[in-house]
C-alpha positions as CSV (number, residue, x, y, z in Angstrom):
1,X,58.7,-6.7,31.9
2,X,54.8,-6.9,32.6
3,X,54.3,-9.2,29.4
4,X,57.4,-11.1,30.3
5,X,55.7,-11.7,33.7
6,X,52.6,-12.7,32.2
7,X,54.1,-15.2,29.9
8,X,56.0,-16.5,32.9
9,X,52.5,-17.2,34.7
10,X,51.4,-18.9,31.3
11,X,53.7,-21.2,31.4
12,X,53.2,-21.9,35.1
13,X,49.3,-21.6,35.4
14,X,47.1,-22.3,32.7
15,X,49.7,-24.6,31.2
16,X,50.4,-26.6,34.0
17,X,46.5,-27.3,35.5
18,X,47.0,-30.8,36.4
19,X,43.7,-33.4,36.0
20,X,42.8,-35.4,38.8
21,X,41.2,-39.0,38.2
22,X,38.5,-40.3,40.7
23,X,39.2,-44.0,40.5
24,X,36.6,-45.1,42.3
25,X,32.9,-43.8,43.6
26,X,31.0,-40.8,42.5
27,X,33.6,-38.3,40.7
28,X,34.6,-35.0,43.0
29,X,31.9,-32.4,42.3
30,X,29.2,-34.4,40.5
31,X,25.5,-35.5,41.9
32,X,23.8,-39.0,40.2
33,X,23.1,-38.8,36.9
34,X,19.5,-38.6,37.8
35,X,20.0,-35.1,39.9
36,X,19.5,-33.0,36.5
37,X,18.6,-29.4,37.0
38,X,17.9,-29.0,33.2
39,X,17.1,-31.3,30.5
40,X,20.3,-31.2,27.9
41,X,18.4,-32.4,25.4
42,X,16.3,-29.3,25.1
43,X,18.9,-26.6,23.8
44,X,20.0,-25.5,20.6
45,X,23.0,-26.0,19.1
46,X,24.8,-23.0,20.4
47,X,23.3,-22.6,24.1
48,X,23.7,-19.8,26.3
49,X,24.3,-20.2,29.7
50,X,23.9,-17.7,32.8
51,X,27.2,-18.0,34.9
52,X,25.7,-16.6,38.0
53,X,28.8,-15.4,40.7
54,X,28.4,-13.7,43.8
55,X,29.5,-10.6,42.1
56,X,27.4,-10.9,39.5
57,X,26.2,-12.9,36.1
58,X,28.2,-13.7,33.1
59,X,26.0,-14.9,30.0
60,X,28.0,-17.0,27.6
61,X,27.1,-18.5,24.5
62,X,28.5,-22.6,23.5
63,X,29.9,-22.7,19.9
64,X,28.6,-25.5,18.0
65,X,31.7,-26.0,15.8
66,X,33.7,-27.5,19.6
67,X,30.7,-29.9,20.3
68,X,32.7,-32.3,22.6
69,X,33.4,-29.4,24.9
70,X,29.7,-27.9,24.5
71,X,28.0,-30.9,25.4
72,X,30.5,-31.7,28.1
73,X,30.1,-28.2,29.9
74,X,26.0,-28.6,29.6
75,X,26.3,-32.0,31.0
76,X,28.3,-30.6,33.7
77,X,25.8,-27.8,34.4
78,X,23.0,-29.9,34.2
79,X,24.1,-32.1,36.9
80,X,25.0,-29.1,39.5
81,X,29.1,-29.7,39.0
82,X,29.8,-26.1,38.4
83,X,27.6,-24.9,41.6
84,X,29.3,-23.7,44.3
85,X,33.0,-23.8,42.7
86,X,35.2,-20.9,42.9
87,X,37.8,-18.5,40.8
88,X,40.8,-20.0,41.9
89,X,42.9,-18.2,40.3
90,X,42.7,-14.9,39.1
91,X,45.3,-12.3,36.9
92,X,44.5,-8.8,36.3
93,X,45.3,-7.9,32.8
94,X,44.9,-11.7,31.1
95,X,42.0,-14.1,33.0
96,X,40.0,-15.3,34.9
97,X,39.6,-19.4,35.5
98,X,37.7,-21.7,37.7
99,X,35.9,-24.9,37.0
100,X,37.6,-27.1,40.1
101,X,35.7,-29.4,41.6
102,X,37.9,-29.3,44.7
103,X,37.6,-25.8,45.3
104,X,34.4,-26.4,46.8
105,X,36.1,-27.4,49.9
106,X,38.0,-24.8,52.0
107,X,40.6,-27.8,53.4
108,X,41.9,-28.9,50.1
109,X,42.8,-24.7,49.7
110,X,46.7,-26.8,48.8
111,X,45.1,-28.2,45.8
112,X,43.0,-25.8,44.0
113,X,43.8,-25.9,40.6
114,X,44.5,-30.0,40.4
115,X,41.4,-31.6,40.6
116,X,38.3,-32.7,37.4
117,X,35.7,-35.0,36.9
118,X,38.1,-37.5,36.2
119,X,38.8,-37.1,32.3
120,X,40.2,-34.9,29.6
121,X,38.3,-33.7,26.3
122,X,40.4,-34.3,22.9
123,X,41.3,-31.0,21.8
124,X,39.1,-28.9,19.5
125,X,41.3,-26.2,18.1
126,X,39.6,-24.4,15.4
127,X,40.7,-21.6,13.3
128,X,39.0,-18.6,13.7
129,X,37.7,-19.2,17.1
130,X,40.6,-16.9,19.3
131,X,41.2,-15.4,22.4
132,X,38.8,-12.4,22.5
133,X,38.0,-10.3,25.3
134,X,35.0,-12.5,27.0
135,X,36.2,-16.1,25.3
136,X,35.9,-19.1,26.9
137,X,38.7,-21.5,26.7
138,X,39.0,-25.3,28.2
139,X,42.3,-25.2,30.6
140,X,44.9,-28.3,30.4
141,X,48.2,-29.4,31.5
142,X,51.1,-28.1,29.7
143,X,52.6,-29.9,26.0
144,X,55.3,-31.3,27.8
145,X,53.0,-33.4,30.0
146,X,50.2,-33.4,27.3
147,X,51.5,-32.9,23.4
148,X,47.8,-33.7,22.1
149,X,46.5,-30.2,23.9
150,X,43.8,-32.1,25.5
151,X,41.6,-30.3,27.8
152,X,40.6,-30.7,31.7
153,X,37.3,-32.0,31.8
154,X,36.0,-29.2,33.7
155,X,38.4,-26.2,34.2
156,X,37.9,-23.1,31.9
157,X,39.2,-19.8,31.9
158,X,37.4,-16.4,30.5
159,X,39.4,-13.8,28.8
160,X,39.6,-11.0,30.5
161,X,42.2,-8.9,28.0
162,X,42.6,-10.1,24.3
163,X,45.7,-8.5,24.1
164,X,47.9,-10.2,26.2
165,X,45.8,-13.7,25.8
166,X,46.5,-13.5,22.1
167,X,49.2,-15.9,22.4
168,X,47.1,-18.6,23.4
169,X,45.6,-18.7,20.0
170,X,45.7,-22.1,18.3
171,X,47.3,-24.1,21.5
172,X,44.0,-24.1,23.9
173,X,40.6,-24.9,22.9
174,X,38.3,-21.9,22.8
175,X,34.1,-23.0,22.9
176,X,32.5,-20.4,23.9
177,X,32.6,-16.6,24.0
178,X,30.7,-14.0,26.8
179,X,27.5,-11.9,25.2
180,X,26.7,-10.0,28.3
181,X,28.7,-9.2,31.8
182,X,31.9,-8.1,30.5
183,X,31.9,-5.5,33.6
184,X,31.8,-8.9,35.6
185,X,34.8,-10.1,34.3
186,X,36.4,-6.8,34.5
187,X,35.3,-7.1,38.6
188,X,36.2,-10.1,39.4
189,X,39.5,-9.7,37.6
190,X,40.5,-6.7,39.4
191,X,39.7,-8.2,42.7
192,X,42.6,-8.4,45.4
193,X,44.6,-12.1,45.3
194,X,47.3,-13.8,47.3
195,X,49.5,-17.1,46.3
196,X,48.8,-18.6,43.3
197,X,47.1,-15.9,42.0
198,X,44.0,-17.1,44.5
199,X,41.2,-14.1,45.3
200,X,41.9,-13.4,49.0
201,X,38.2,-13.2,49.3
202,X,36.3,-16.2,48.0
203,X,34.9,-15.5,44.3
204,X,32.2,-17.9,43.7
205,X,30.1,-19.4,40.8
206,X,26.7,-19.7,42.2
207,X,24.9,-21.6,39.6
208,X,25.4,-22.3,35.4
209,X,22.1,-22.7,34.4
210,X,21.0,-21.8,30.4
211,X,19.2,-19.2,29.4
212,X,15.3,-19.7,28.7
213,X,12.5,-18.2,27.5
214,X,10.6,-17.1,30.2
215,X,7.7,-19.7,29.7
216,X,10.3,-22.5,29.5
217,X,11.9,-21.3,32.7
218,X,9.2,-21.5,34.7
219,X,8.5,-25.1,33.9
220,X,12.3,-25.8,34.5
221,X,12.2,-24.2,37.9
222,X,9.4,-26.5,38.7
223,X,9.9,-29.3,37.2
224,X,13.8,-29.7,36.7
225,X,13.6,-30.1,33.3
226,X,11.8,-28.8,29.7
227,X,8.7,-29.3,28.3
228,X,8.7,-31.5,25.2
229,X,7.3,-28.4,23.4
230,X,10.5,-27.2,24.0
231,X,12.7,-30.4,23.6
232,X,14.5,-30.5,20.2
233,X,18.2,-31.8,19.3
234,X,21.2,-30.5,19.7
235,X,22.5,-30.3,15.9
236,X,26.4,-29.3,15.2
237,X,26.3,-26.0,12.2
């Protein structure tokens, strides 16, 4: 009965996150282009990146073999889209996702769950990469609604049990996997939530910022973005 429920919210959650298109003006969530908190251009091919909530950080590492979903997450980061947004929607026992631009602001609470920058990502579905405890996958709306699989432009989930997430293998993009902070997950999973699976208490991504050498962080922190010491090209494996 407890899988059959959590197929159930499959098919009604994850698979049914709608994308929102700003039509006009700055997309929800986004500062100008020229607002960057870190220079994209000076990561490697697979980046880590320190999710920081207010219930801790969740270090993640970008696979190189999904490089339209990579570089769309960094570009996101780098521009402060992800700051601020909350886990809006939360299930003990499968995952954890959040990404919403909207969720940022307490009186569209009705619509958590529907809004983007404004775009989808063609799907990158590659063998091998699954649903392992920790993975990072790229939400979307259901086949019906979307037969290519292609993702929201922002919204992600995080695996919080492999077993029951299993089933998700091969029909949602997966880019990126957790190296550190699995208790994280494990706390903000367990935490207490209401309709639609919403924490009752906010849970909140601080900040997604990559993780640095300590030299190159400093100069980041002051400056906004790397040295060209640092700088080299992204380069797919």
């Amino acid at each position: 009965m407890k899988r059959f429920f959590i197929n159930l919210m499959v098919l009604l959650g994850i698979g049914a996150v709608a994308v929102s298109c700003s039509c006009s003006g700055q997309k929800d969530g986004q500062k100008k282009e020229n607002e960057m908190t870190f220079d994209p251009k000076a990561l490697p091919a697979e980046p880590v990146f320190d999710i920081v909530t207010d219930m801790g950080t969740i270090k993640v590492k970008l696979y190189s073999k999904t490089p339209l979903h990579r570089d769309n997450f960094v570009k996101l980061a780098s521009e402060g889209f992800y700051d601020g947004v909350l886990f809006h929607r939360v299930i003990n026992g499968f995952m954890i996702q959040t990404g919403d631009p909207l969720s940022k602001d307490p009186s569209k609470a009705d619509l958590y769950g529907t809004g983007g920058p404004g775009y989808t990502i063609p799907a990158e579905i590659v063998p091998g990469l699954v649903h392992k405890k920790g993975a990072l996958a790229a939400a979307r709306r259901g086949d019906a609604a979307n037969p290519k699989r292609e993702s929201s432009g922002s919204q992600f989930y995080i695996v919080q049990d492999e077993n029951t997430c299993a089933q998700l293998d091969g029909q949602y993009t997966v880019f990126g996997e957790t190296v550190e902070g699995f208790d994280v997950i494990d706390r903000i999973a367990a935490v207490q939530t209401g309709a639609k699976d919403r924490p009752v208490k906010d849970v909140k991504i601080i900040s997604i910022r990559p993780d640095l050498p300590d030299d190159a962080a400093a100069v980041a922190d002051s400056t906004g973005v790397q040295p060209e010491s640092q700088k080299s090209e992204p380069q797919d494996k």
